[in-house]
Structure formats: C-alpha cells, structure tokens
C-alpha positions as YAML, in Angstrom:
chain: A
units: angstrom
residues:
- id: 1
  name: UNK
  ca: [-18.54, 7.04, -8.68]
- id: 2
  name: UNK
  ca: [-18.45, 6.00, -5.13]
- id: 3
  name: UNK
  ca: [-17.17, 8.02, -2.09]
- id: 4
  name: UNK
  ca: [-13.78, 7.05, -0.85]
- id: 5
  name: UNK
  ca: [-12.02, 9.45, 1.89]
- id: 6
  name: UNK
  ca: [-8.16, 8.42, 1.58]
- id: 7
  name: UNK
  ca: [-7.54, 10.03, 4.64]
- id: 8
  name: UNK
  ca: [-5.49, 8.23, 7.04]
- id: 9
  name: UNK
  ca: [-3.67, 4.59, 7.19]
- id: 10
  name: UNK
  ca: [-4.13, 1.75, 4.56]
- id: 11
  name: UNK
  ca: [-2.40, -1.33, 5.52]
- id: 12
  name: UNK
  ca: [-0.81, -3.22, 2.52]
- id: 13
  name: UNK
  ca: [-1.15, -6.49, 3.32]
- id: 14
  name: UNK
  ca: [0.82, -9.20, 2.65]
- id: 15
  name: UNK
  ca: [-1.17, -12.88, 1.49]
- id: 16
  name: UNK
  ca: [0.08, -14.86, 4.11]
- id: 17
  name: UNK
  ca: [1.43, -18.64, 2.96]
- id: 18
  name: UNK
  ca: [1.23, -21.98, 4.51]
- id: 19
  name: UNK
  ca: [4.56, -24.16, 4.87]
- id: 20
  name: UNK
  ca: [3.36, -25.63, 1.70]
- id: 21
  name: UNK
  ca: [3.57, -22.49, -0.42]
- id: 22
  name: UNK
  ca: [-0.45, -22.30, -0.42]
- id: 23
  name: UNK
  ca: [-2.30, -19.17, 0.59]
- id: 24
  name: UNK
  ca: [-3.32, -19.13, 4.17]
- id: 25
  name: UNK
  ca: [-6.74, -18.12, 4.67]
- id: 26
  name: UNK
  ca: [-6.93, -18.87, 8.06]
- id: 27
  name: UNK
  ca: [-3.51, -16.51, 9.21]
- id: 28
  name: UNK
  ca: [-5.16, -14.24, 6.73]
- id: 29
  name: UNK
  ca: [-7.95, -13.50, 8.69]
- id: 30
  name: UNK
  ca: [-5.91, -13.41, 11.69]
- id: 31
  name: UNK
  ca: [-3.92, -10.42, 10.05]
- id: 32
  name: UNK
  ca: [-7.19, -8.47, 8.77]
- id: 33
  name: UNK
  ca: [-8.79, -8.58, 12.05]
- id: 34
  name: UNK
  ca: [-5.55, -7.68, 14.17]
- id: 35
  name: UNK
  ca: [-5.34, -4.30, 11.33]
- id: 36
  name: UNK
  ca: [-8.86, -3.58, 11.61]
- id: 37
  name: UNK
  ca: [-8.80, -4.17, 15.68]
- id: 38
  name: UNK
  ca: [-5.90, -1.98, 16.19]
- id: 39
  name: UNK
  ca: [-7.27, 1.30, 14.15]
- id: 40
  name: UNK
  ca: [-6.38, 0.73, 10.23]
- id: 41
  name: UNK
  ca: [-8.48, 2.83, 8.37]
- id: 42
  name: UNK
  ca: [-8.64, 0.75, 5.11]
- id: 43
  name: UNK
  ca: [-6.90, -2.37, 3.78]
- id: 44
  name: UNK
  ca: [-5.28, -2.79, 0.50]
- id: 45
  name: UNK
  ca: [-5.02, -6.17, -0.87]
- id: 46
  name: UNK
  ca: [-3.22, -7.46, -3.98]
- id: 47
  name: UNK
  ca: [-0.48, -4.36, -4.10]
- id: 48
  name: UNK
  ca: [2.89, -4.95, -4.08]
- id: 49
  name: UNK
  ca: [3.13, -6.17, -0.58]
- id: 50
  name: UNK
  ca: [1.22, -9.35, -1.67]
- id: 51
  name: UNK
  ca: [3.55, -10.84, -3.74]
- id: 52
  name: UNK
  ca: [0.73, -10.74, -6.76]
- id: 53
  name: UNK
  ca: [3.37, -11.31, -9.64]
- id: 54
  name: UNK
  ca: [3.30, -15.43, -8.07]
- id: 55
  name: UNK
  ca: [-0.60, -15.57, -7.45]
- id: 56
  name: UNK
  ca: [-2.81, -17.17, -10.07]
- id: 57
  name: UNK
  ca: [-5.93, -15.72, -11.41]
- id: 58
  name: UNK
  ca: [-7.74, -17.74, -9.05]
- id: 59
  name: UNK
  ca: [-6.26, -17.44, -5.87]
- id: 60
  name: UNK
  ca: [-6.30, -13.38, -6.60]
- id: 61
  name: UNK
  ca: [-10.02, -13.67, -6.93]
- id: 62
  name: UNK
  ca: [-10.37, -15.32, -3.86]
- id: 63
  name: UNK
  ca: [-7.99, -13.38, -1.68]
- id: 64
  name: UNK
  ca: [-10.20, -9.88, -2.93]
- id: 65
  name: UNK
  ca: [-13.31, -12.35, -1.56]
- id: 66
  name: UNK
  ca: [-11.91, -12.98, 1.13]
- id: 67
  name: UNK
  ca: [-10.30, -9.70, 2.11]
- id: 68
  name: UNK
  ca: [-13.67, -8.15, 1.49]
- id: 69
  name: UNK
  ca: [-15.95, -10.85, 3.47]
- id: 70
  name: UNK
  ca: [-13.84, -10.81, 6.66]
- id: 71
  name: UNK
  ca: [-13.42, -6.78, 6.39]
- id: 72
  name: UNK
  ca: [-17.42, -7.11, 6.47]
- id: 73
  name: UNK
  ca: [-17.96, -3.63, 6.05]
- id: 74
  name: UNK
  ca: [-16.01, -2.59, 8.97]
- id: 75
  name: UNK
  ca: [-13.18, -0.71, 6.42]
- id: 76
  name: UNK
  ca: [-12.98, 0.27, 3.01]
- id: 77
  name: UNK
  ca: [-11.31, -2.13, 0.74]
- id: 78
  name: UNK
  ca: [-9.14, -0.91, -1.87]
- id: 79
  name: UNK
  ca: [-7.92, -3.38, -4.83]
- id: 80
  name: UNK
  ca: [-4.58, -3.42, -6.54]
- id: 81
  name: UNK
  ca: [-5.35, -4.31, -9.88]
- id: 82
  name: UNK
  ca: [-2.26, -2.90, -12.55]
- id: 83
  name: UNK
  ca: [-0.32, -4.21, -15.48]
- id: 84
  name: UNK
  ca: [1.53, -3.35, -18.11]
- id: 85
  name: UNK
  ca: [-0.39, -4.36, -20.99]
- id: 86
  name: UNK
  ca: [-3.20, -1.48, -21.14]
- id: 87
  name: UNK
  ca: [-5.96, -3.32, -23.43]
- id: 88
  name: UNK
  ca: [-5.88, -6.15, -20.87]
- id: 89
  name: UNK
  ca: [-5.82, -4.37, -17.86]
- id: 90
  name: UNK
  ca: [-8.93, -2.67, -18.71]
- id: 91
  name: UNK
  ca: [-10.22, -5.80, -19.97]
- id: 92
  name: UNK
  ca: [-9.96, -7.20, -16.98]
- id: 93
  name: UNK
  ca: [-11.17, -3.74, -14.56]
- id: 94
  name: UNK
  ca: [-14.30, -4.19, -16.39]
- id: 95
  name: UNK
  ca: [-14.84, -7.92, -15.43]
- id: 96
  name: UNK
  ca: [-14.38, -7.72, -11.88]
- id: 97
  name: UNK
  ca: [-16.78, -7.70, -9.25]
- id: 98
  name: UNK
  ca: [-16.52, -4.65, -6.39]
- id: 99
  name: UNK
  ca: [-18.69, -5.93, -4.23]
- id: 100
  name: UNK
  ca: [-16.90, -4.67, -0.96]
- id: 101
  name: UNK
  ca: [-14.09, -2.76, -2.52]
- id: 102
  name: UNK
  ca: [-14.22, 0.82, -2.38]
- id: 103
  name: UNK
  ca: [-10.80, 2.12, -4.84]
- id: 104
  name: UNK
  ca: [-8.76, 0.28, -6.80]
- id: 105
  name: UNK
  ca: [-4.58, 1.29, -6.93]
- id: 106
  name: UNK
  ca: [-3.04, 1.07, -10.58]
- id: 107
  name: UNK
  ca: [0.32, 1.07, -10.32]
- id: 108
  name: UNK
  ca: [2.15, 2.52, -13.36]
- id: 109
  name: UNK
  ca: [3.14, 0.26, -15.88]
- id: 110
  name: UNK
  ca: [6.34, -2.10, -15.19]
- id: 111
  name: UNK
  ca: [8.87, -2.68, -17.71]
- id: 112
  name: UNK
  ca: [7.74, -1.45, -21.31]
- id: 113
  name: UNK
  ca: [9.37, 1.92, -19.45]
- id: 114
  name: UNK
  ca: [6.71, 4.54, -21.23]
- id: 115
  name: UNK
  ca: [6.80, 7.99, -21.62]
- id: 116
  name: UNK
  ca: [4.84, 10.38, -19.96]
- id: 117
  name: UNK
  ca: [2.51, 10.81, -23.09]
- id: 118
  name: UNK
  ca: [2.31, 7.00, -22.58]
- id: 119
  name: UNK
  ca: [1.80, 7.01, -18.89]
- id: 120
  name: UNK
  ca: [-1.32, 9.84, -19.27]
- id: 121
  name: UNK
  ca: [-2.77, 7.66, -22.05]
- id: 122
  name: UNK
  ca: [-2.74, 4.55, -19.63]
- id: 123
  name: UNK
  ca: [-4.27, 5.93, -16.80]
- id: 124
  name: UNK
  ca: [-6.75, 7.75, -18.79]
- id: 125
  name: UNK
  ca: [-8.09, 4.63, -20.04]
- id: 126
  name: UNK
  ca: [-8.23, 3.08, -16.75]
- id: 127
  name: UNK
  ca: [-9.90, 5.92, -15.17]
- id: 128
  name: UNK
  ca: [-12.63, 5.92, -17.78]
- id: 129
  name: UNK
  ca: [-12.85, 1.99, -17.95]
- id: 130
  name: UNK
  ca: [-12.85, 1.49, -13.61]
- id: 131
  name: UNK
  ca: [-16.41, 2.14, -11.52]
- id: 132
  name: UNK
  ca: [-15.04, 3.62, -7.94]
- id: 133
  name: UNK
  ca: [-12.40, 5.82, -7.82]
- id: 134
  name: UNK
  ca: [-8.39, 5.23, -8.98]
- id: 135
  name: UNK
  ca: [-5.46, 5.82, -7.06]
- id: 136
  name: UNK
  ca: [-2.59, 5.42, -8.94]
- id: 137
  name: UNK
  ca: [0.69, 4.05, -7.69]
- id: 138
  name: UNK
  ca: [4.22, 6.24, -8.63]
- id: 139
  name: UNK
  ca: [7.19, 3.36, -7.31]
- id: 140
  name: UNK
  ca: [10.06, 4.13, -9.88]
- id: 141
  name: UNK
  ca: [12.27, 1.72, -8.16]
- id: 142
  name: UNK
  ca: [10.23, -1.38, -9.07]
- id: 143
  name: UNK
  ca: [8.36, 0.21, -12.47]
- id: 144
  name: UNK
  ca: [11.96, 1.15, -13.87]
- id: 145
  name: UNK
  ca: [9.43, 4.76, -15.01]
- id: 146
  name: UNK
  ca: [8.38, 7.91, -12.80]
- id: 147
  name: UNK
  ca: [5.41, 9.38, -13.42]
- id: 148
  name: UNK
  ca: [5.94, 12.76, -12.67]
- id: 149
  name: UNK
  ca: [4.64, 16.03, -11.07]
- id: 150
  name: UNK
  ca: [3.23, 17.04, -14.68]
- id: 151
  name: UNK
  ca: [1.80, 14.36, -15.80]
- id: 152
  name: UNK
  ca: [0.26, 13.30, -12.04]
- id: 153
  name: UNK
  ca: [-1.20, 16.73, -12.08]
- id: 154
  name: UNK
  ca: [-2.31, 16.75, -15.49]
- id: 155
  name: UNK
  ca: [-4.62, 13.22, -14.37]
- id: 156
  name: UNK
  ca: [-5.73, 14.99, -11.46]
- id: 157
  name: UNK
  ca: [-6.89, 17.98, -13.51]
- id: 158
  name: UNK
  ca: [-8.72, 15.82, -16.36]
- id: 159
  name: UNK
  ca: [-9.81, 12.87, -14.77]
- id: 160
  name: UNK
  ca: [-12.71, 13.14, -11.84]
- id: 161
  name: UNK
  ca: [-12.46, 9.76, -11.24]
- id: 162
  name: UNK
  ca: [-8.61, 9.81, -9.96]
- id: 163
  name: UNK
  ca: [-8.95, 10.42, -6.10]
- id: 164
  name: UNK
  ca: [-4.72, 10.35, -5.20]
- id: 165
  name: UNK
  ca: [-1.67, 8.93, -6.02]
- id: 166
  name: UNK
  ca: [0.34, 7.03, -3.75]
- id: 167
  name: UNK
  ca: [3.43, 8.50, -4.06]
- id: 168
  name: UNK
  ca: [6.92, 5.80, -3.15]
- id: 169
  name: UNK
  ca: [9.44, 7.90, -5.67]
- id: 170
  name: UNK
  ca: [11.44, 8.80, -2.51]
- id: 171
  name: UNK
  ca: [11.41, 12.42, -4.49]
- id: 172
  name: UNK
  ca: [10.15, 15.09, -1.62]
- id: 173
  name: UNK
  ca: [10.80, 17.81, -3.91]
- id: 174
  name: UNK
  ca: [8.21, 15.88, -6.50]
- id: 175
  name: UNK
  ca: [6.04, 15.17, -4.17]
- id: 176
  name: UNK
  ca: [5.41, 18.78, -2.96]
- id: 177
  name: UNK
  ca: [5.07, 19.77, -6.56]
- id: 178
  name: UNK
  ca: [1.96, 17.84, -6.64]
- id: 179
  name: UNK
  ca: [0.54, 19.15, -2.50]
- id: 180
  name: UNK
  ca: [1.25, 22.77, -3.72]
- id: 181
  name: UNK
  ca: [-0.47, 22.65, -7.53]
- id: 182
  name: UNK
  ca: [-3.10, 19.42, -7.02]
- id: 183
  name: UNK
  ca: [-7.03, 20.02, -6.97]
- id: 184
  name: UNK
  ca: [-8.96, 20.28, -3.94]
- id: 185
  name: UNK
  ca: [-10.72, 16.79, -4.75]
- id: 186
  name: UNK
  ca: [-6.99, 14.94, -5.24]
- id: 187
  name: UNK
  ca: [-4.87, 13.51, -2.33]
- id: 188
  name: UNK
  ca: [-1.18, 12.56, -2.17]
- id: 189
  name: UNK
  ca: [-0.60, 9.40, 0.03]
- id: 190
  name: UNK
  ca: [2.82, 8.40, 1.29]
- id: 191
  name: UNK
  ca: [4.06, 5.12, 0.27]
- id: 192
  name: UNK
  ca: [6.76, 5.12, 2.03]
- id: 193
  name: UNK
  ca: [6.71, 4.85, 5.89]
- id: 194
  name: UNK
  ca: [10.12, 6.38, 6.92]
- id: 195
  name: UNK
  ca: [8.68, 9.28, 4.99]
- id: 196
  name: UNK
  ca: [5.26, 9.64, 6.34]
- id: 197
  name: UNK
  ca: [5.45, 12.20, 8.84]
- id: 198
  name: UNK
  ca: [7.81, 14.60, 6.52]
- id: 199
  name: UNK
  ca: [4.92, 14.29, 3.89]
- id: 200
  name: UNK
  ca: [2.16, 14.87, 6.12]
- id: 201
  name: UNK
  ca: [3.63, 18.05, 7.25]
- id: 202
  name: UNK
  ca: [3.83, 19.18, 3.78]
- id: 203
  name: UNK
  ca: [-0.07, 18.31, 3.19]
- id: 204
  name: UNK
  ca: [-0.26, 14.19, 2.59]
- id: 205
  name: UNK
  ca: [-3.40, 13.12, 3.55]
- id: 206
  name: UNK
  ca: [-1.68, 9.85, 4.89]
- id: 207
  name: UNK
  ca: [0.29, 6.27, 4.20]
- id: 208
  name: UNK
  ca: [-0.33, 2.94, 2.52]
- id: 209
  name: UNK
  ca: [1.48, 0.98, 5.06]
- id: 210
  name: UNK
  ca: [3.62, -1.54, 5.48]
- id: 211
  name: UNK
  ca: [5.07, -1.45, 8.87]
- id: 212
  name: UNK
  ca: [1.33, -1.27, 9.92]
- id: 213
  name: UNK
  ca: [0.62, -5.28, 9.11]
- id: 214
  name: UNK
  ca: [3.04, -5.74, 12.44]
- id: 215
  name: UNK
  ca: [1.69, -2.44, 14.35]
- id: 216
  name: UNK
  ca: [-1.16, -1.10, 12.76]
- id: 217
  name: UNK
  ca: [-1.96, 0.88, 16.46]
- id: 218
  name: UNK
  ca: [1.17, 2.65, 16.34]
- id: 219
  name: UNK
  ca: [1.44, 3.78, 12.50]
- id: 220
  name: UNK
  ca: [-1.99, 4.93, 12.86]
- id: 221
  name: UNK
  ca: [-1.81, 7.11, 16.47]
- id: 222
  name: UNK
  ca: [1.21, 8.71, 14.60]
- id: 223
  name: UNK
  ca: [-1.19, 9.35, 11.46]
- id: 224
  name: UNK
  ca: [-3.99, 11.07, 13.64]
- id: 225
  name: UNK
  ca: [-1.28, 13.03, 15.48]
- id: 226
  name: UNK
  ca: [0.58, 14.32, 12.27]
- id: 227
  name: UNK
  ca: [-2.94, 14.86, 10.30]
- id: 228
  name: UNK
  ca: [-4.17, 17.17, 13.87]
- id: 229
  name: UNK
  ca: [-0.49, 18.95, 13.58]
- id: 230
  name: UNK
  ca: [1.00, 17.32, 16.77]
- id: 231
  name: UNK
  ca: [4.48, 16.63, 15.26]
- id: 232
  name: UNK
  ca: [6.41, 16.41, 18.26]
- id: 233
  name: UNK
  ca: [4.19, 13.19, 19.79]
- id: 234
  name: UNK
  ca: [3.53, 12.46, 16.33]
- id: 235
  name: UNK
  ca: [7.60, 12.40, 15.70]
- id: 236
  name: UNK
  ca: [7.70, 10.30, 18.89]
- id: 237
  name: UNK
  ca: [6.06, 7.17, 17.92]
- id: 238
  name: UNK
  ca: [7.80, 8.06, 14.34]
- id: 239
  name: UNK
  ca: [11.19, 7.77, 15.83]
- id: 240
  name: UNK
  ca: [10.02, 4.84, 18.08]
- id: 241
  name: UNK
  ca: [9.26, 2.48, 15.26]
- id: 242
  name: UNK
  ca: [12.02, 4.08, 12.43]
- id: 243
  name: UNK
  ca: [14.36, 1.49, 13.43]
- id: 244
  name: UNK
  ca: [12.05, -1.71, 12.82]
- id: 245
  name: UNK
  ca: [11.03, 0.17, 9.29]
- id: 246
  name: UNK
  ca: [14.24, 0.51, 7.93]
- id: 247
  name: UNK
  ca: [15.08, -3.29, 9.01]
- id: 248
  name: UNK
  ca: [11.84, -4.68, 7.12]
- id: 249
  name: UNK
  ca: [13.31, -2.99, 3.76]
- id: 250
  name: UNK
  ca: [16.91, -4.30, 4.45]
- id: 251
  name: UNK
  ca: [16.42, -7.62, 2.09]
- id: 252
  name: UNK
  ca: [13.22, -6.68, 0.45]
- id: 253
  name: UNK
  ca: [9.18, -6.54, 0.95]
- id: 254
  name: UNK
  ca: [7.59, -8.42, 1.77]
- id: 255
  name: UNK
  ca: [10.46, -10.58, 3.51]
- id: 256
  name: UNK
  ca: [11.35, -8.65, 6.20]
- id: 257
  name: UNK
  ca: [7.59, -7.53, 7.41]
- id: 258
  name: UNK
  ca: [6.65, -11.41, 7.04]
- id: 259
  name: UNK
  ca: [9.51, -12.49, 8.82]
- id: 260
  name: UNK
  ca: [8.31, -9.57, 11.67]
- id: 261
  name: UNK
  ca: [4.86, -10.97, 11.60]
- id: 262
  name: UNK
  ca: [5.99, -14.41, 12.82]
- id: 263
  name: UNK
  ca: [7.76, -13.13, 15.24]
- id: 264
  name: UNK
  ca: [4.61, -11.62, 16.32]
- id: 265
  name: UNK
  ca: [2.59, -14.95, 15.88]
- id: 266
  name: UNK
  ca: [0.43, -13.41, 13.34]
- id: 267
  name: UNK
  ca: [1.36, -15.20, 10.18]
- id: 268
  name: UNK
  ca: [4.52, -17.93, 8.78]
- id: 269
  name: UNK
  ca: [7.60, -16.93, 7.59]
- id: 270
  name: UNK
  ca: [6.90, -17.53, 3.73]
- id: 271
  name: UNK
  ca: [7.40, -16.13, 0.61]
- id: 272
  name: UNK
  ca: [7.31, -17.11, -3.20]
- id: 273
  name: UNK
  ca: [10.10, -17.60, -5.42]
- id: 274
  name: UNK
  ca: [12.07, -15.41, -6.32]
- id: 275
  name: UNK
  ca: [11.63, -14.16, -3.34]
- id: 276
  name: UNK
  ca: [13.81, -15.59, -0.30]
- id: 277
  name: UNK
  ca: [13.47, -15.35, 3.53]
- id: 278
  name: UNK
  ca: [15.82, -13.04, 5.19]
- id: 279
  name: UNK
  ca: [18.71, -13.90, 6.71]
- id: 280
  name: UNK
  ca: [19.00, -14.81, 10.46]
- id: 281
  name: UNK
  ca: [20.91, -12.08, 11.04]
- id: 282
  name: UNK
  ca: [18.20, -10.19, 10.45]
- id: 283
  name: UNK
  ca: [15.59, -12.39, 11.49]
- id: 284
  name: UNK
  ca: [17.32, -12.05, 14.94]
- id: 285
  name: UNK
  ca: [17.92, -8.16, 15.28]
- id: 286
  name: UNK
  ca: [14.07, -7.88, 14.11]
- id: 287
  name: UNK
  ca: [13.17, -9.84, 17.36]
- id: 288
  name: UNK
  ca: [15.15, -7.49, 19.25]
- id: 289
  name: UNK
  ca: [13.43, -4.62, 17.76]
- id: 290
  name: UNK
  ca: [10.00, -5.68, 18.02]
- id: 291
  name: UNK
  ca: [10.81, -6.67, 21.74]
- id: 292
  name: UNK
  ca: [12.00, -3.07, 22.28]
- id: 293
  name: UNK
  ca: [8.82, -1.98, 21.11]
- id: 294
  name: UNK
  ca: [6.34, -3.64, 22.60]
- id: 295
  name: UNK
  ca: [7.92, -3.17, 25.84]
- id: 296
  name: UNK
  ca: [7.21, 0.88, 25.25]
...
C-alpha cells in the first residue's frame, strides 16, 4: 500500500466544458495549475464536483490522464472511482491504471439505499480489491444512505487499507463520534467547507474542497492556520469567504463554483444536463462577492 498523508486541502475539481458540451482540456489545465500554484495540497478528480454521472468511460479515462500528467508529480492525485453495483465497481478498481494517483474516494453506494451490514460488506470488498489506500465518501444527501459512526469505525478498525472518510453528512455530533473513537492511522476530512474550521477544531485533519477551485490560496492559509490552532486568523479568512460558499451551494454543485470560475476567467460557464446554469441573479451577486474578495 502506498503512503498518502490526507492532511490538508484537496481541491475537487470540476471537468471544465467547452461551449459545445465537450471536455476542455485546455481550461483544465488552466484550473490544475492555478490549484497547485496557489497551495492545494492534492487534487481530486472524478468526485462529485465533476459531474461524472454525464462522462463516458472514455473521457473519464482521459481526464484521470490528464489530471495526473499536468499534476506531474507536483501533488498527490486522488481518484473518485464509486458505484452502486459492488461486483462491477471492483471489476473495474482492478482494471485501472494508478500511474500518478495516490488514493482513490468511494463514495457509498447511491440509490439501492443499503444497510449498514450492506455498506461494511461494500467497502470491504473495495478495500481488499483497490492497490493505494481508500477514502470513503459519507454524502447522505445525494446517496439517499448514511454510513454511520459504527459502521465507519468498524472499516477503520478492520481494514488497513482505509486511510479516512470524507465526511459531508452535515452531522457534527457523527462526525466527532468517529475523531474521539477512530485509530491513530484513520483521518476524518471535511467535505463540507462552511464546516471546515468547526471540524478541524474537533480533530479533522482537513477539507476536500470546493470553494478552493476559485481560491485555492485562501481555503488553504485557513487550513494551515486551523491545523497549527490559530482559530481566530484561521476564523478570519473563514468568515471572509463564508459568504461566496454558501452562494456556490444556492442552485447546486457544480453550477454555482463554475459559474464563479468564469467570473474569474479560469474556466466557461457549463454544465451537463440535468444540470442547469444558475440564475443571473445569482450569477450577478457572485461577481459582487468575488469582487469583495479579491479586493481584501
């Protein structure tokens, strides 16, 4: 098993699209260097934030190329690669080439709704089926199923090859259920920004990102504050960029952080059915926002 330190900020990045609909390779790069430039410790590609459900086999095999070429060693890589078919997803974790990724993130099974028994047995089988390390991926609100502080802990016990969960439940109460009982070797990773800093103070090692495709600098100075115990600068920048979080989420993600990233020249405004650009009301109060901030 390869070494992966968690520790830190993971941008999830979105697959940036061409007016056509067609992955953009060349914004693409554009968007991994400005992470990687402005202190990102890893990348994730191919999570939720990349709009996966609408990307062929194909193009998902050449974005994790791609993402791993222009990264060039300079970050770990880590993979999304889940499903809700077990037999297949491990059919198809034992196919891929890792060159250049360092973790892959399952995220729990969508739809079929399992159990916890059922949830233990899935991740199980990934963990023994996947060569570098497994984070898994708890987000209720899109899986319609919560894996929870049991059953995370009971992974964490049995399977060495788990390194984390990224934890976007919204459930602090769960979430320090698993900081206070977890094993040394297992890491809790916020995925949700507004609650970052609240997580980190109760021992998150970190955040899978979001916010930090538009302002990777910031998201990660408040990291490295938090992480050294400096809440009250760390709560700063926190506060600072709370406002232009909570505005990306208002009509869904990825449309609101791709929507922020053309404001910020970085990538086009476009996303795949079903998804749907957000309205120019909030189009409009974004470039406000990100104005406010980049004038601080």
């Amino acid at each position: 098993m390869k070494d992966f330190n968690i520790k830190g900020t993971g941008v999830a990045l979105v697959t940036p699209f061409d007016k056509q609909g067609n992955v953009d390779f060349t914004s693409f790069g554009k968007l991994i260097n400005h992470c990687i430039d402005n202190g990102a410790d890893y990348l994730v590609c191919l999570g939720t934030t990349s709009e996966y459900p609408t990307l062929t086999e194909k193009e998902m095999s050449a974005i994790r190329e791609f993402t791993a070429e222009t990264a060039d060693g300079r970050v770990p890589i880590v993979l999304g690669m889940g499903g809700n078919d077990t037999r297949e997803l491990v059919n198809h974790i034992t196919k891929t080439d890792y060159n250049g990724i360092s973790a892959v993130l399952s995220v729990a099974p969508y739809y079929n709704k399992p159990t916890q028994k059922g949830l233990l047995e899935h991740f199980r089988m990934v963990a023994n089926s996947c060569p570098v390390p497994v984070i898994i991926y708890n987000v209720p609100g899109r899986t319609g199923s919560n894996i929870s502080a049991e059953t995370t802990l009971k992974l964490a016990e049995e399977c060495k090859n788990i390194a984390g969960i990224k934890e976007a439940s919204g459930n602090m109460a769960q979430c320090m259920e698993i900081l206070r009982s977890k094993p040394k070797n297992f890491e809790l990773i916020s995925g949700e920004d507004a609650l970052t800093l609240p997580l980190i103070a109760c021992g998150a090692k970190g955040v899978i990102s979001v916010t930090a495709n538009a302002f990777p600098k910031q998201v990660n100075e408040m990291v490295n504050l938090a992480l050294k115990d400096n809440f009250r600068k760390a709560a700063a920048i926190h506060n600072a960029l709370l406002p232009f979080t909570n505005a990306v989420f208002e009509e869904g993600n990825p449309c609101g952080i791709k929507a922020a990233l053309e404001i910020l020249g970085i990538t086009q405004n476009v996303v795949r059915l079903p998804l749907a650009k957000v309205s120019k009301t909030l189009y409009n109060r974004l470039q406000v926002i990100i104005k406010d901030i980049n004038q601080h």
